[in-house]
C-alpha positions as CSV (number, residue, x, y, z in Angstrom):
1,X,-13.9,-30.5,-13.2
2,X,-11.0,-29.4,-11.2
3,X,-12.0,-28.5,-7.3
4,X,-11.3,-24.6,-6.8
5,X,-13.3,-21.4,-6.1
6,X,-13.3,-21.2,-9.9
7,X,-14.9,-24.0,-11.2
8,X,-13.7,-24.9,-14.9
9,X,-15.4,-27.1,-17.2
10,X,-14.9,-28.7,-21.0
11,X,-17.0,-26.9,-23.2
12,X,-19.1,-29.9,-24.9
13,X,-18.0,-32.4,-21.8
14,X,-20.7,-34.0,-20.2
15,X,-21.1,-34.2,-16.4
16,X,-23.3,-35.4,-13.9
17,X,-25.5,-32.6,-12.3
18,X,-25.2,-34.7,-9.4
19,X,-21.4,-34.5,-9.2
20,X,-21.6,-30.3,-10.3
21,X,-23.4,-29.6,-7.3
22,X,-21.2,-32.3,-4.9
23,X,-18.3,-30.4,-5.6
24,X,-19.4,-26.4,-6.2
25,X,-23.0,-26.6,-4.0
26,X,-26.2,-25.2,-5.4
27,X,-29.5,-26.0,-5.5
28,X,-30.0,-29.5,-7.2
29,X,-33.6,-29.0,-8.3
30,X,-33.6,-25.3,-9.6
31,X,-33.1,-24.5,-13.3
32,X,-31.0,-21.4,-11.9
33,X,-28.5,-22.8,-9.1
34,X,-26.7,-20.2,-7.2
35,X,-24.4,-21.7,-4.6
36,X,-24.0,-19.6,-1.9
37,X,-21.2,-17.3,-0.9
38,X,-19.8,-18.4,-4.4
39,X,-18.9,-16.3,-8.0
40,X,-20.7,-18.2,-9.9
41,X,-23.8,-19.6,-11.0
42,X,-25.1,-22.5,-12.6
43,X,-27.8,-22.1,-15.5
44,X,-29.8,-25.4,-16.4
45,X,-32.1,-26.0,-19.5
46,X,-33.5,-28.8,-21.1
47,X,-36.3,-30.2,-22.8
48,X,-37.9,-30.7,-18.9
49,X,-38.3,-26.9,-19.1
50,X,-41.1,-27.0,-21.5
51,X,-43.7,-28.6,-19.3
52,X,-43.6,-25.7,-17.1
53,X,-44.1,-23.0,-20.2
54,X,-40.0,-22.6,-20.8
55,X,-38.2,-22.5,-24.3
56,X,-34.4,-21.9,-24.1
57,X,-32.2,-22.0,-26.9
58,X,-30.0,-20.8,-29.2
59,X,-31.8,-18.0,-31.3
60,X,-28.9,-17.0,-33.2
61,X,-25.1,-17.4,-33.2
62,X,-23.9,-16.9,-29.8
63,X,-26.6,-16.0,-28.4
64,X,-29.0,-18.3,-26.0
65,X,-32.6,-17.4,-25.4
66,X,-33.1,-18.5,-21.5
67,X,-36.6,-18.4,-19.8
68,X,-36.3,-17.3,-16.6
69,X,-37.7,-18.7,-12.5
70,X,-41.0,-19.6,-11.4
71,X,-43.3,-22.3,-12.6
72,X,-46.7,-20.9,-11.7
73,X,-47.8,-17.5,-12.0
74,X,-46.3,-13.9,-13.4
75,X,-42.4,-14.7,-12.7
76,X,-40.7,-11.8,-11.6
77,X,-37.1,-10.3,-11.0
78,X,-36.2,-11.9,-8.2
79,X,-33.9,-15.0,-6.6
80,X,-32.6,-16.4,-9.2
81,X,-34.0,-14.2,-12.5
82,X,-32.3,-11.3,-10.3
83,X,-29.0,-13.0,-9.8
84,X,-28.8,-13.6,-13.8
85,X,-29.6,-9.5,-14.0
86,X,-27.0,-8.7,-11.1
87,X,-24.4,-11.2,-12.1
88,X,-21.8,-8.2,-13.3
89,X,-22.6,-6.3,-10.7
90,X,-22.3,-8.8,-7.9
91,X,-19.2,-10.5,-10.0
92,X,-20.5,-14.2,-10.4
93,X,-20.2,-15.9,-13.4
94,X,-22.8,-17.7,-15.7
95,X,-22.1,-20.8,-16.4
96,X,-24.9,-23.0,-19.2
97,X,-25.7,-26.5,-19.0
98,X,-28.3,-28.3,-21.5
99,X,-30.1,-31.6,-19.9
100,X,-28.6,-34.6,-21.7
101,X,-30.6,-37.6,-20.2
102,X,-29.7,-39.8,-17.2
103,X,-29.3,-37.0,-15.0
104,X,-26.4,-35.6,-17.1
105,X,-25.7,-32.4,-18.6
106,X,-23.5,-30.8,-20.9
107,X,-21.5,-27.6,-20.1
108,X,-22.4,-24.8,-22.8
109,X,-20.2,-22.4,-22.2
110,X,-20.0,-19.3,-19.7
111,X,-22.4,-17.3,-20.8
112,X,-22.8,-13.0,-19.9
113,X,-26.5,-11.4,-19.5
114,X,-27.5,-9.2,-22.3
115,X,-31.3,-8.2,-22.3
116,X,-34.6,-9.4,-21.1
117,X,-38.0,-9.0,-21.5
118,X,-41.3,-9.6,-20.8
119,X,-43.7,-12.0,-22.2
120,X,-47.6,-11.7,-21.2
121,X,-47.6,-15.6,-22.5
122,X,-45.3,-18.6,-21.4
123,X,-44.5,-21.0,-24.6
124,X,-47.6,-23.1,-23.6
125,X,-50.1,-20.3,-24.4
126,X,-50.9,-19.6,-20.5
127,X,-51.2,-16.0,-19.9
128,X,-48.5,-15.0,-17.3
129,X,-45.6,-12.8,-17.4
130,X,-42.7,-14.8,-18.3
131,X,-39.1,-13.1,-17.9
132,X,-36.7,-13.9,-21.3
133,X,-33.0,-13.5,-20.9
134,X,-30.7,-13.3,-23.8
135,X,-27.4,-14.4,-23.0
136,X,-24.4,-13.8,-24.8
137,X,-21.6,-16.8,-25.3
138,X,-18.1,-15.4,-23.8
């Protein structure tokens, strides 16, 4: 990590989230952490995610299936879900990190919003609307 408005990390390095948000800001407890008055934004997944009904992942080559915001109830496109749908638009870039343990993660890779849709089920089986990004790997 190099401090700048652009932050720049080692695709496959490992960090602590800690350290990511000392330097660049953002929330510290959100899944999708978007620092403000910044042009980026910081995507976190992990195997934590699937207490609350999330399943990210790769689902084919270069591309990342991402659950969206919002723990309880029909999520919706909003905060966060709407900065991953706006981030063209607004110019911020998407930048993945998978949960490693020990409060690390490891940086992914920027990452570009594709598609979404809408699930009536979270991966738990609770009926909810779930919002499902597919991301594409720059």
């Amino acid at each position: 990590m190099v401090g700048s408005e652009k932050p720049y990390f080692d695709v496959g390095a490992v960090y602590r989230r800690k350290e990511i948000h000392d330097e660049y800001g953002g929330q510290r407890q959100y899944g999708i952490s978007t620092p403000s008055g910044k042009s980026y934004i910081f995507l976190f997944a992990g195997p934590s995610g699937s207490e609350h009904g999330y399943k990210d992942g790769w689902i084919r080559p270069g591309v990342y299936q991402y659950t969206g915001e919002g723990q309880v109830g029909d999520m919706t496109l909003t905060r966060g879900n709407k900065a991953i749908l706006d981030h063209r638009v607004n110019r911020k870039d998407l930048h993945l990190f998978e949960q490693v343990g020990g409060g690390q993660v490891q940086y992914i890779g920027q990452m570009e919003y594709r598609s979404h849709q809408i699930s009536d089920y979270d991966s738990k089986g609770s009926k909810r609307k779930v919002v499902i990004f597919e991301l594409a790997l720059i």
